[in-house]
DRENDO-1510 file (C-alpha; in Angstrom, 1 decimal, always signed):
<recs>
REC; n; res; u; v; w
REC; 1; UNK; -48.7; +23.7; -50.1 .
REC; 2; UNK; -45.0; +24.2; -51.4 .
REC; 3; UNK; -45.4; +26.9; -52.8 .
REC; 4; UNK; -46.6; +28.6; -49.4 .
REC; 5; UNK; -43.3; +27.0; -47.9 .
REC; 6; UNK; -40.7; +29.2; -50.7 .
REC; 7; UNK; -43.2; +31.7; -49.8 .
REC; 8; UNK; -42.6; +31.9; -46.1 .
REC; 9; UNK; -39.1; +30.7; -46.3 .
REC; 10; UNK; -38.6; +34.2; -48.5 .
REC; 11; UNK; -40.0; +36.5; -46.2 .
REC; 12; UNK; -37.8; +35.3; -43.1 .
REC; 13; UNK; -34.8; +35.4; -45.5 .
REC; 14; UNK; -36.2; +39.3; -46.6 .
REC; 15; UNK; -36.7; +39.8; -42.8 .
REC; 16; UNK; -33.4; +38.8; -41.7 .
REC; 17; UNK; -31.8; +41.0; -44.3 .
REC; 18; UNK; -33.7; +44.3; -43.0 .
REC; 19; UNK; -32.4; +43.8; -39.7 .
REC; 20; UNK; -28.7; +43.1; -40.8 .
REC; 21; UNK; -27.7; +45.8; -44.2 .
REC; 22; UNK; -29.3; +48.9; -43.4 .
REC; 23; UNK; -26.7; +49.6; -40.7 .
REC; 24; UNK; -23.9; +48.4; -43.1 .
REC; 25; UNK; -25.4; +51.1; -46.0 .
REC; 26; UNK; -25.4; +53.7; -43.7 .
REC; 27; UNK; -21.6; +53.6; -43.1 .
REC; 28; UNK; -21.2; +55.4; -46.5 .
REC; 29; UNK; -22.5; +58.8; -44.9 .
REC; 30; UNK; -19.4; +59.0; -42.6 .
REC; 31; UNK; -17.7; +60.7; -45.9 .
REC; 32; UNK; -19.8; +63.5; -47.3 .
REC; 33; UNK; -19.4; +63.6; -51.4 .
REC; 34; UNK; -18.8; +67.5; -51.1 .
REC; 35; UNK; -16.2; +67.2; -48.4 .
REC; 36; UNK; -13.3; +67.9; -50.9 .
REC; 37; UNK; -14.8; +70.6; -52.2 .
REC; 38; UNK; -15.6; +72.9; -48.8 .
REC; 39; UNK; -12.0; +72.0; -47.8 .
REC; 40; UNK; -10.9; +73.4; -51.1 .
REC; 41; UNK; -13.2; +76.3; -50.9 .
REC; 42; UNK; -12.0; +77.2; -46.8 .
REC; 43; UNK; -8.3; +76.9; -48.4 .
REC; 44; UNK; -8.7; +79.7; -51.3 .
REC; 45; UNK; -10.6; +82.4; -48.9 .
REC; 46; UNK; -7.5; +81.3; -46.3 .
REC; 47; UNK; -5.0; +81.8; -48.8 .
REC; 48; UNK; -7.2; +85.2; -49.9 .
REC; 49; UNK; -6.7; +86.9; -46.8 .
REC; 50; UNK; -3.1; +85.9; -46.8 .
REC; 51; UNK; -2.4; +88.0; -49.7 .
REC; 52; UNK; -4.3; +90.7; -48.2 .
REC; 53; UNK; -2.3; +90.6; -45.2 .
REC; 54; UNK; +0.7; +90.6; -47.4 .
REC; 55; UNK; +0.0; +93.6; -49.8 .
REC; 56; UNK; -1.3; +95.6; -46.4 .
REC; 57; UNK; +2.0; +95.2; -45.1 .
REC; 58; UNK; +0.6; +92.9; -41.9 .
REC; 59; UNK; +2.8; +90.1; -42.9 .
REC; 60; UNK; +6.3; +89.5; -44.3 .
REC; 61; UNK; +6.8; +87.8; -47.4 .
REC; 62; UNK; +8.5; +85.1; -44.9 .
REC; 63; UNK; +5.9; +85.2; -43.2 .
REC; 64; UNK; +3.5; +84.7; -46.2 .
REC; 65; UNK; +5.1; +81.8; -47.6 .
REC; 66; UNK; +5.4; +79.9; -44.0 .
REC; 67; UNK; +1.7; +80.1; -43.8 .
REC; 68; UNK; +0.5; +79.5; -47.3 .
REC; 69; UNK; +2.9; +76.6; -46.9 .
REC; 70; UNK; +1.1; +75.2; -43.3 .
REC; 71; UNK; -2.4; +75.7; -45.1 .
REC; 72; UNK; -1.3; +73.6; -48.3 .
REC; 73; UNK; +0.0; +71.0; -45.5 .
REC; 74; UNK; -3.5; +71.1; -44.2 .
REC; 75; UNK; -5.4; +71.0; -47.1 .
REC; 76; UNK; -3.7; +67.9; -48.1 .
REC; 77; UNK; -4.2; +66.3; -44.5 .
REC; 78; UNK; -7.7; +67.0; -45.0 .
REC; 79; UNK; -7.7; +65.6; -48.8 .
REC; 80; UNK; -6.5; +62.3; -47.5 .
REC; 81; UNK; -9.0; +62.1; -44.2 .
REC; 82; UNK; -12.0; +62.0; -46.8 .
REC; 83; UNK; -10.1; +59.5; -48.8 .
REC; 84; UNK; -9.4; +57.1; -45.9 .
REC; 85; UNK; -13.7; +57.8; -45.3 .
REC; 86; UNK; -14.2; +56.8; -48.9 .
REC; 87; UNK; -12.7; +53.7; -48.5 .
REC; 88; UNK; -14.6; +53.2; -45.3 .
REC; 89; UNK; -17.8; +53.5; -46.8 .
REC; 90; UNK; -16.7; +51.4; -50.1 .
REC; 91; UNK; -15.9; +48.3; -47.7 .
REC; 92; UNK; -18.7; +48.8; -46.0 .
REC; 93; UNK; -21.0; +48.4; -48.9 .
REC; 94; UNK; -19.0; +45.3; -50.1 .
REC; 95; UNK; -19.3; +43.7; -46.9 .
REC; 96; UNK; -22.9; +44.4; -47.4 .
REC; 97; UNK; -23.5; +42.5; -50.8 .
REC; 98; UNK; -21.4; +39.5; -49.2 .
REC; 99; UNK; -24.4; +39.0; -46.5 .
REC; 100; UNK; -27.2; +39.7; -48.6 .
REC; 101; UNK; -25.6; +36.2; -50.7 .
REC; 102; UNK; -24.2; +34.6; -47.9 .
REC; 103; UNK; -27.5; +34.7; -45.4 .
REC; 104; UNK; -29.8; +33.5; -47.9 .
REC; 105; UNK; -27.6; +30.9; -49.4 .
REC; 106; UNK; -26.7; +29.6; -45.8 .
REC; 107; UNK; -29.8; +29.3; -44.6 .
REC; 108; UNK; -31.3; +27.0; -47.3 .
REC; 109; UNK; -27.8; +24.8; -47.1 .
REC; 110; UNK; -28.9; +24.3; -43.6 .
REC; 111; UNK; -32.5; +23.7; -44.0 .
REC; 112; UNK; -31.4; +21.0; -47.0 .
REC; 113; UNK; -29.2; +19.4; -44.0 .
REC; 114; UNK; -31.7; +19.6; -40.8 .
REC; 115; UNK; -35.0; +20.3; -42.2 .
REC; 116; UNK; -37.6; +18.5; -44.4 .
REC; 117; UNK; -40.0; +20.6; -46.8 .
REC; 118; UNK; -42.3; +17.5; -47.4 .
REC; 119; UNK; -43.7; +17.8; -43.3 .
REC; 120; UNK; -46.3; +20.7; -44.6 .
REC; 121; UNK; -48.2; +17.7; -46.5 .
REC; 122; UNK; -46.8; +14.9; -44.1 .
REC; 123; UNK; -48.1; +11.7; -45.5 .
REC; 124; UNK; -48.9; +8.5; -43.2 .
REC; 125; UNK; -45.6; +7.1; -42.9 .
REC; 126; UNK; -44.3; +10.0; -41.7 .
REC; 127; UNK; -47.0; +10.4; -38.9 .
REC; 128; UNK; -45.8; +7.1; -37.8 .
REC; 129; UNK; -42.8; +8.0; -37.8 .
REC; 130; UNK; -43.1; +11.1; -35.0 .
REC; 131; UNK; -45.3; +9.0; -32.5 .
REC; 132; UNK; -43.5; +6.7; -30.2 .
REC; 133; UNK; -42.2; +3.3; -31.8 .
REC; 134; UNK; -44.2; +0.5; -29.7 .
REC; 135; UNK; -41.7; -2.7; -28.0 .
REC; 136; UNK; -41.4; -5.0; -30.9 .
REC; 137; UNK; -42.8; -9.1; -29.8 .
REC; 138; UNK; -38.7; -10.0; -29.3 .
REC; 139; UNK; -38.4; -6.8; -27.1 .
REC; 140; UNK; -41.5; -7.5; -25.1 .
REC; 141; UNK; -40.7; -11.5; -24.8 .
REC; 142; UNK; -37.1; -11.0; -23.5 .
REC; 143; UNK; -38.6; -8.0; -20.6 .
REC; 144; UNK; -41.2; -10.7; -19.6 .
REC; 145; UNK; -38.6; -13.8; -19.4 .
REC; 146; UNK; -36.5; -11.6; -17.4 .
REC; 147; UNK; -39.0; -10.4; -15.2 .
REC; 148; UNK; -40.2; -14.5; -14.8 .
REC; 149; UNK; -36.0; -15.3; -14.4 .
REC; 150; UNK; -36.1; -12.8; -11.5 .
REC; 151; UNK; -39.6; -13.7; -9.7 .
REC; 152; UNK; -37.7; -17.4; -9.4 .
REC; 153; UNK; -35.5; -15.7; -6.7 .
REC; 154; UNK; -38.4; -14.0; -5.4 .
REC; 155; UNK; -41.3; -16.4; -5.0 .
REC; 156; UNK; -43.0; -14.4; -2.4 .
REC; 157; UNK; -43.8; -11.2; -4.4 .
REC; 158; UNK; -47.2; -11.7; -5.1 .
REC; 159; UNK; -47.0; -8.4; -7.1 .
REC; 160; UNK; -44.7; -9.5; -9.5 .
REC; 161; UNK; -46.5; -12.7; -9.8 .
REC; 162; UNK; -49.5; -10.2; -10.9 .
REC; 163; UNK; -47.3; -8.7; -13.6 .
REC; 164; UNK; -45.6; -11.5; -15.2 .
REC; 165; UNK; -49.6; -13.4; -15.5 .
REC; 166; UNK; -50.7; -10.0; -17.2 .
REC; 167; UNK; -47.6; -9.9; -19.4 .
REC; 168; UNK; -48.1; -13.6; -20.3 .
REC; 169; UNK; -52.0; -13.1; -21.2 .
REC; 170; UNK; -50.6; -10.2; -23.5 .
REC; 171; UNK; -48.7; -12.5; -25.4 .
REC; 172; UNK; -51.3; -14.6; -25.4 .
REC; 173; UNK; -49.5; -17.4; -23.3 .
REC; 174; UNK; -52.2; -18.4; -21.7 .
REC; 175; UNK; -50.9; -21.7; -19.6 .
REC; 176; UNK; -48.0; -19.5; -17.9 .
REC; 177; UNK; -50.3; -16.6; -17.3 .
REC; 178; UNK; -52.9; -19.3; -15.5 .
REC; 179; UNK; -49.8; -20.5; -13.8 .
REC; 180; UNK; -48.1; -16.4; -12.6 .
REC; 181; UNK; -52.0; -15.7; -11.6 .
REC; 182; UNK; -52.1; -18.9; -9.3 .
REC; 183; UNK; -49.2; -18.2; -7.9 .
REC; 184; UNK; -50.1; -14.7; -6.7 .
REC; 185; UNK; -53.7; -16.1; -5.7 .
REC; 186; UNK; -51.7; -18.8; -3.3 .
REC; 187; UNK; -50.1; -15.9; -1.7 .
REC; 188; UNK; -53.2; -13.0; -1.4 .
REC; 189; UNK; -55.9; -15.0; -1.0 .
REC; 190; UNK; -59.1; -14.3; -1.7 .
REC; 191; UNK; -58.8; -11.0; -3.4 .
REC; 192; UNK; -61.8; -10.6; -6.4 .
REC; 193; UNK; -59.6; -8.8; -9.0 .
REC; 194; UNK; -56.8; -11.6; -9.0 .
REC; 195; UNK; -59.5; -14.5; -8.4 .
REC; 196; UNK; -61.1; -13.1; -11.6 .
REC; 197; UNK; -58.0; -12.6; -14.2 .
REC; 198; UNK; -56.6; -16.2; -12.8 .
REC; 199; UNK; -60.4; -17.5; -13.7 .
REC; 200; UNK; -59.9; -15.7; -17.3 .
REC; 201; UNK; -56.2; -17.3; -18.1 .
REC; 202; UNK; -57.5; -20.7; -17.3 .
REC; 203; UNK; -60.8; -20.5; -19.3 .
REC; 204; UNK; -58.4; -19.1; -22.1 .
REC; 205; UNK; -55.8; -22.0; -21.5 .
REC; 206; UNK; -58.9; -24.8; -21.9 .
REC; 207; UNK; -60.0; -23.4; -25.0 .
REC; 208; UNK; -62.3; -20.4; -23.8 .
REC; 209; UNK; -64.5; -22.7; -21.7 .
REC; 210; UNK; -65.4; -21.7; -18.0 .
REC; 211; UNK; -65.7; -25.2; -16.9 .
REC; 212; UNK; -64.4; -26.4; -14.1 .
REC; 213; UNK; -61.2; -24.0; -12.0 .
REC; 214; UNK; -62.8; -20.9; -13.6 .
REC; 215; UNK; -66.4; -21.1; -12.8 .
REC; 216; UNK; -65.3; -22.0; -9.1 .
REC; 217; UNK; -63.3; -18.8; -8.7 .
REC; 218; UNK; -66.1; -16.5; -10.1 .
REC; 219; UNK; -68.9; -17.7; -8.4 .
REC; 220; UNK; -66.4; -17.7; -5.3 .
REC; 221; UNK; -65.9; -14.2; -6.1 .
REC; 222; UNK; -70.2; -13.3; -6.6 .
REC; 223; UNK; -70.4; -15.1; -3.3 .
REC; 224; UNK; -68.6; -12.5; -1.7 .
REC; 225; UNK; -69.5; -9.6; -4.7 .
REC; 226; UNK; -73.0; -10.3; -5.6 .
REC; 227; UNK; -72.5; -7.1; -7.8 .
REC; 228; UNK; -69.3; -7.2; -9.7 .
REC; 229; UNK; -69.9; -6.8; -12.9 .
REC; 230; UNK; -66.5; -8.7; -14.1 .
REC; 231; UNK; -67.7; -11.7; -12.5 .
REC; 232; UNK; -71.4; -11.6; -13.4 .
REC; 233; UNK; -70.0; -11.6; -17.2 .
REC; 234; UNK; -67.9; -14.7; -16.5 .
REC; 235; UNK; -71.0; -15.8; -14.7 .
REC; 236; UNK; -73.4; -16.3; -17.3 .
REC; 237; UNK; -71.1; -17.0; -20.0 .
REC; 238; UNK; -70.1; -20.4; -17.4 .
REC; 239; UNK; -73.7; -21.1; -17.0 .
REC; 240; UNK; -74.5; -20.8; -20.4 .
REC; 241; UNK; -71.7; -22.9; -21.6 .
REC; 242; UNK; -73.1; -25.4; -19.0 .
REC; 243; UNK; -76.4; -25.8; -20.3 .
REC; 244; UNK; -77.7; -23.3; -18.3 .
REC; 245; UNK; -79.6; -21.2; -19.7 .
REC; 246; UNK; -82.0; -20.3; -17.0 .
REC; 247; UNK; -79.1; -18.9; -14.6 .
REC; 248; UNK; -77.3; -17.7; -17.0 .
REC; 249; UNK; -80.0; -15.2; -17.8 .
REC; 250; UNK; -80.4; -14.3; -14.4 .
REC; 251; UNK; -76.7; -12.9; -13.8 .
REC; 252; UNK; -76.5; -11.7; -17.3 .
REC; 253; UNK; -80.0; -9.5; -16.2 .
REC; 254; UNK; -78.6; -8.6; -13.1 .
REC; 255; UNK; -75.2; -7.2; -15.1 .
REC; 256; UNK; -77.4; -5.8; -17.5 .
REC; 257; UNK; -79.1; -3.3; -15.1 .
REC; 258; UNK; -75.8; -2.5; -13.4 .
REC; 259; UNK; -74.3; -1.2; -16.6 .
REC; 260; UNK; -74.4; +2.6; -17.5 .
REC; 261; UNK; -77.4; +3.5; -19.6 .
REC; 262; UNK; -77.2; +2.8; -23.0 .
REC; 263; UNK; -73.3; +2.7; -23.0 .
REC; 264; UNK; -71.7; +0.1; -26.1 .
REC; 265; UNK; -71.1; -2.8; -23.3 .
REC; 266; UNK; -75.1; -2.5; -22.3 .
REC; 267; UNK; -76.2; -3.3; -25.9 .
REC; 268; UNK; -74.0; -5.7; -26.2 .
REC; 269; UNK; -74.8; -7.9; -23.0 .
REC; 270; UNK; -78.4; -6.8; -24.2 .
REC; 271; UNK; -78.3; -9.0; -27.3 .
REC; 272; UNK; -76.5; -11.6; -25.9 .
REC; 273; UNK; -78.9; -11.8; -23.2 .
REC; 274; UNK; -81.4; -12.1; -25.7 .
REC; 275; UNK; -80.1; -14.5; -28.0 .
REC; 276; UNK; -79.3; -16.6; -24.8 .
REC; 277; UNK; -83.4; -16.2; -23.6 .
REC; 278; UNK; -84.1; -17.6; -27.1 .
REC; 279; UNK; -82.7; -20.8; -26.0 .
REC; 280; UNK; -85.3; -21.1; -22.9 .
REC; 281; UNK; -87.7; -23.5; -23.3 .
REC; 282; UNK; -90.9; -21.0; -24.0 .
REC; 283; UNK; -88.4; -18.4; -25.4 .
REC; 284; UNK; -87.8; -15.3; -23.8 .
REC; 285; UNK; -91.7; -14.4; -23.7 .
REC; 286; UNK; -93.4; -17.5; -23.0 .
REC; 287; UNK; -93.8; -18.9; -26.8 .
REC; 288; UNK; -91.7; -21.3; -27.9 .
REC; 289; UNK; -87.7; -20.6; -29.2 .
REC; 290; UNK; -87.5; -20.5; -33.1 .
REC; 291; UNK; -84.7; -20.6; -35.2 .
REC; 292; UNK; -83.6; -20.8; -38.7 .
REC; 293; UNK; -83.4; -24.3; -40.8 .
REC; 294; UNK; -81.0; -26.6; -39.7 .
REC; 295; UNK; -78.9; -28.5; -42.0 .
REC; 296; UNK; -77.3; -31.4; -40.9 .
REC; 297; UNK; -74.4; -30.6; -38.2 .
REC; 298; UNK; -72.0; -32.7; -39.7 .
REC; 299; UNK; -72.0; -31.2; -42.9 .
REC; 300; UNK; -71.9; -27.5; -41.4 .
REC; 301; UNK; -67.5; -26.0; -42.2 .
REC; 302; UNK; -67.3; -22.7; -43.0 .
REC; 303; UNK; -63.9; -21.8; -44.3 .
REC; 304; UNK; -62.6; -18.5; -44.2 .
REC; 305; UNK; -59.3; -16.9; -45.8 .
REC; 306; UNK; -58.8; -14.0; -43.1 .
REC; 307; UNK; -56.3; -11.4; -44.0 .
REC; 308; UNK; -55.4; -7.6; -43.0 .
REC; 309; UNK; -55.7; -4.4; -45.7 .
REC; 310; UNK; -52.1; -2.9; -46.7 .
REC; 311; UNK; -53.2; +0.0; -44.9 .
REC; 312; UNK; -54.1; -0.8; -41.5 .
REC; 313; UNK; -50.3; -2.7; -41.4 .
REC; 314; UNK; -49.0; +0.0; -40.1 .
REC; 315; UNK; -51.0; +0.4; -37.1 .
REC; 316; UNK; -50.9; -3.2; -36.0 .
REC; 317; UNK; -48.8; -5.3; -33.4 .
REC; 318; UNK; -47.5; -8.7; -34.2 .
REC; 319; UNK; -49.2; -9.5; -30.7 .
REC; 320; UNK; -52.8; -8.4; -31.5 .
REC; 321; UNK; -55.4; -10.1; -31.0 .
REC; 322; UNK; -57.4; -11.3; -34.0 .
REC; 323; UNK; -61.0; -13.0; -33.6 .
REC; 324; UNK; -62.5; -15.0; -36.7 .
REC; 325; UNK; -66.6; -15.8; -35.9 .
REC; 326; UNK; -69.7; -16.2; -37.1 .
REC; 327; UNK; -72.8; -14.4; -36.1 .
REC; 328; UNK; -76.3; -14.8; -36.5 .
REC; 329; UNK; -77.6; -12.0; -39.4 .
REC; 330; UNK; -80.5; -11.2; -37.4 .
REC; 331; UNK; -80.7; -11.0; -33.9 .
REC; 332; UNK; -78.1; -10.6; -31.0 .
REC; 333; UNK; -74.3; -11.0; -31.5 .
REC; 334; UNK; -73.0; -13.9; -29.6 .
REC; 335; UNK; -70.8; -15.5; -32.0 .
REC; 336; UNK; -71.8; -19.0; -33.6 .
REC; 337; UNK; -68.7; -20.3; -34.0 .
REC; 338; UNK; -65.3; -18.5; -32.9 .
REC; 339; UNK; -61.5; -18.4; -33.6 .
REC; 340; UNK; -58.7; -17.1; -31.8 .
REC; 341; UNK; -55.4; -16.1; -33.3 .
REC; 342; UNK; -52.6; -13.3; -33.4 .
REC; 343; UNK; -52.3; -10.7; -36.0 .
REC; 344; UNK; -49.0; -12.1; -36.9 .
REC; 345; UNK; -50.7; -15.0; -38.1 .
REC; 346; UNK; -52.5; -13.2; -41.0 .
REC; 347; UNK; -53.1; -14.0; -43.7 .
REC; 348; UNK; -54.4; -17.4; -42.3 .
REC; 349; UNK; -57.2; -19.3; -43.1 .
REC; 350; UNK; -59.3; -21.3; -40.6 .
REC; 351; UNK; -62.5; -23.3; -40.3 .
REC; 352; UNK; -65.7; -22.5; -38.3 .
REC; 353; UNK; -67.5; -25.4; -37.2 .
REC; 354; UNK; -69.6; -26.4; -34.3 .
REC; 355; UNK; -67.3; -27.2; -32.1 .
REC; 356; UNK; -66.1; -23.5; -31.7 .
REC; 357; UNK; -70.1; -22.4; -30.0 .
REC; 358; UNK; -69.4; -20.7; -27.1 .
REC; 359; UNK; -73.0; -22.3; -25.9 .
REC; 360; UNK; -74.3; -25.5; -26.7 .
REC; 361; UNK; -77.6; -24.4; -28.0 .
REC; 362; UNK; -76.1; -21.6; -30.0 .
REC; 363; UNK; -74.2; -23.5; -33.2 .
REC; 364; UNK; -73.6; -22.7; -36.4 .
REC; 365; UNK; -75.6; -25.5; -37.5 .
REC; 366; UNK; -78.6; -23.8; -36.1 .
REC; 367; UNK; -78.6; -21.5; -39.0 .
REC; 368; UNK; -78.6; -22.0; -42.7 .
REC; 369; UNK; -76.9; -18.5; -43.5 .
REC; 370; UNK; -74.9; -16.3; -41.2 .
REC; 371; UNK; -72.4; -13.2; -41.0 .
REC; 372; UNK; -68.8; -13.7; -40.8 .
REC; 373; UNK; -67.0; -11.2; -38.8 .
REC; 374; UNK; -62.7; -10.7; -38.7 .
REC; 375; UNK; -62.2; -8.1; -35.6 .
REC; 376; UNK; -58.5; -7.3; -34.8 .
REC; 377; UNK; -58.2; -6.3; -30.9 .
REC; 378; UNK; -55.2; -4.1; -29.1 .
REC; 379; UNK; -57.0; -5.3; -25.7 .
REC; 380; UNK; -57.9; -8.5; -26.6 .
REC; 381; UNK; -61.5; -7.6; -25.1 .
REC; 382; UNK; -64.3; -10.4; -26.0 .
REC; 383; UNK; -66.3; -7.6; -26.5 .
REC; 384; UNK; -65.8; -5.4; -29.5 .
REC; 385; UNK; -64.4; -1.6; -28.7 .
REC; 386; UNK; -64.1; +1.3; -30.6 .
REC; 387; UNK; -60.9; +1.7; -32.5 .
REC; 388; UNK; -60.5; -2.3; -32.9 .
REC; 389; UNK; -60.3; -3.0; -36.5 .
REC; 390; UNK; -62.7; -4.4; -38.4 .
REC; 391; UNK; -64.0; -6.8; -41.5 .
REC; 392; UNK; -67.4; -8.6; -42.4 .
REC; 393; UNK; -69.0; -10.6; -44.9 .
REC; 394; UNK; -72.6; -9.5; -44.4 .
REC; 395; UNK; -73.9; -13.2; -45.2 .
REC; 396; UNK; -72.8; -16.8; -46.9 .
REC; 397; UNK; -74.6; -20.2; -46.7 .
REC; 398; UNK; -73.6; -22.5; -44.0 .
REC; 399; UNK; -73.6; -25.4; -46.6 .
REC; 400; UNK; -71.0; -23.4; -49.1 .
REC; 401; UNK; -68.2; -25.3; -48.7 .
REC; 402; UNK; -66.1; -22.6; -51.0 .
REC; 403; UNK; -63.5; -20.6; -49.0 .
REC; 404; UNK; -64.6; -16.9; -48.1 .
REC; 405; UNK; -62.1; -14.3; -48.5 .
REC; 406; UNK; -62.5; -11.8; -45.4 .
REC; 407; UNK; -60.2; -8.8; -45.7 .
REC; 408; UNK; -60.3; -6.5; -42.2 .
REC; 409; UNK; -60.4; -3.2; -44.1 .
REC; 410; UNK; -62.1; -0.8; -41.4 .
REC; 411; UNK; -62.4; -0.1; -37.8 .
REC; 412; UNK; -65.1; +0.0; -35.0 .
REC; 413; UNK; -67.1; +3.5; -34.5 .
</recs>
């Protein structure tokens, strides 16, 4: 591709060159080369008929010499005109081989300065460069303790309560987001969408469980909303988590028919509706729930060494979300076992045990080989979305106590 870059550079130069000599080459033409000699030749017939005139006896020999005098004046007026024209066209021409260095030679001094050759083949870091830099974590932190310094002198603005909760659950600061969403709940009351992301921030601030504070705001919010599909999630996850397994099924059902036709978030509520039917007591279809061996619960640690390809480090915020689970290998994909961390933890390494199920019946124990997942999140979505990246380890033994190396080296299609 350079070589098409000297190429077109070359033709512009050539271009702006037509436009600018040809009018300086022309000046040349103002003296004509056989000037001098038509003067000289109008002179000697002149001075021709002179003589004539003398020998006829029309002029005096006065006479004579006063006008062969005023012709030789003439002749040598007209001798220096096409000199002074000479020189004319001779700086002309000069001038012209001055611009046909100069242009060329000055454009390339100030491409060297301003431009950059190498943007014909731009390489990745360079893309990066020419979008818009994101708020760095120590940016974003000291807009959001600004924003919570002001909304101490306004109490009352339940919209600014709003945005501090959302900025907290962004960083991941999940105790003062619980606390900016209650404070905006206090003063709009029973409003789903604020009911809802309160009910989220203190499920995240108590470890991911819906127990308790949460599951009273969403089922306070389906009381009123037997259709929101927000709160029929949170629904069936809290009666899941609960032991629940028969309601849970129920609201998860209900979500799943409310969801668009075989969109990415109905296959997923689809499996994890039918993992969760597995735990029923007949199984989803009336014959009894299997599962895989079980080894012993307390022997059951899977330790994984998560970390992030060179490449995709470009791309990422300190402040993503990074999720390290385990999933059944065959089956739906409610994680086994589940960690939650930021992307400027990596590389880290953590361990997956039982207590990370996000439903009692659904443990890691349960299985005696499983999948291990590392998904990095912009959102921070439970659910997986395209464009979050990605890295698996199709299976490993739940009794391996060896570490497993998990590099996220891909994204989500």
């Amino acid at each position: 591709m350079i070589w098409l870059f000297w190429l077109s550079v070359s033709l512009l130069i050539l271009l702006a060159l037509a436009f600018i000599l040809p009018p300086l080459w022309r000046v040349h033409r103002v003296a004509d080369a056989d000037m001098d000699a038509r003067n000289i030749a109008i002179a000697k017939t002149r001075l021709a008929e002179l003589k004539e005139q003398l020998s006829g006896g029309m002029l005096s020999p006065a006479q004579y010499e006063a006008q062969r005098t005023e012709l030789e004046l003439a002749l040598s007026d007209d001798l220096d005109i096409a000199q002074t024209a000479n020189t004319a066209a001779s700086q002309g021409r000069w001038l012209a081989y001055l611009l046909a260095v100069l242009v060329p030679l000055g454009a390339l001094a100030l491409y060297a300065g301003l431009g950059n050759y190498q943007a014909i083949t731009p390489t990745p870091d360079m893309l990066g460069a020419t979008q818009p830099a994101s708020p760095k974590l120590d940016e974003i932190n000291k807009m959001v303790d600004k924003l919570a310094k002001r909304m101490e002198s306004h109490p009352n603005d339940a919209e600014g309560w709003t945005m501090l909760g959302k900025s907290y659950k962004y960083l991941q600061q999940y105790p003062k987001a619980a606390d900016a969403f209650g404070k905006a709940y206090a003063l709009l009351g029973e409003q789903p969408e604020i009911m809802l992301s309160y009910a989220d921030a203190l499920a995240f601030a108590n470890g991911e469980q819906m127990a308790g504070k949460p599951a009273e705001l969403v089922f306070k919010v389906l009381a009123r909303e037997p259709d929101n599909i927000n709160a029929l999630w949170y629904g069936g996850m809290a009666k899941a988590q609960a032991g629940d397994a028969v309601e849970g099924v129920r609201l998860w059902r209900k979500l799943l028919a409310l969801l668009p036709p075989n969109s990415q978030s109905q296959q997923e509520v689809q499996e994890l509706l039918g993992k969760l039917e597995a735990t029923l007591p007949n199984g989803p279809a009336g014959t009894p729930a299997t599962t895989s061996a079980k080894p012993a619960a307390s022997a059951v640690a899977v330790t994984v060494q998560a970390s992030l390809a060179p490449e995709f480090k470009s791309a990422v915020s300190p402040s993503d979300t990074v999720f390290i689970y385990a999933q059944a290998i065959t089956g739906g994909r409610m994680p086994l076992a589940i960690v939650r961390k930021s992307a400027a933890d990596l590389p880290l390494t953590v361990t997956l045990t039982d207590e990370q199920a996000m439903m009692p019946n659904m443990k890691l124990s349960n299985f005696s080989e499983v999948k291990l997942l590392a998904r990095l999140s912009k959102s921070g979505n439970a659910m997986a979305q395209s464009g979050d990246l990605l890295g698996t380890i199709e299976s490993v033994s739940t009794t391996d106590k060896t570490p497993h190396t998990l590099v996220i080296n891909g994204s989500v299609k």
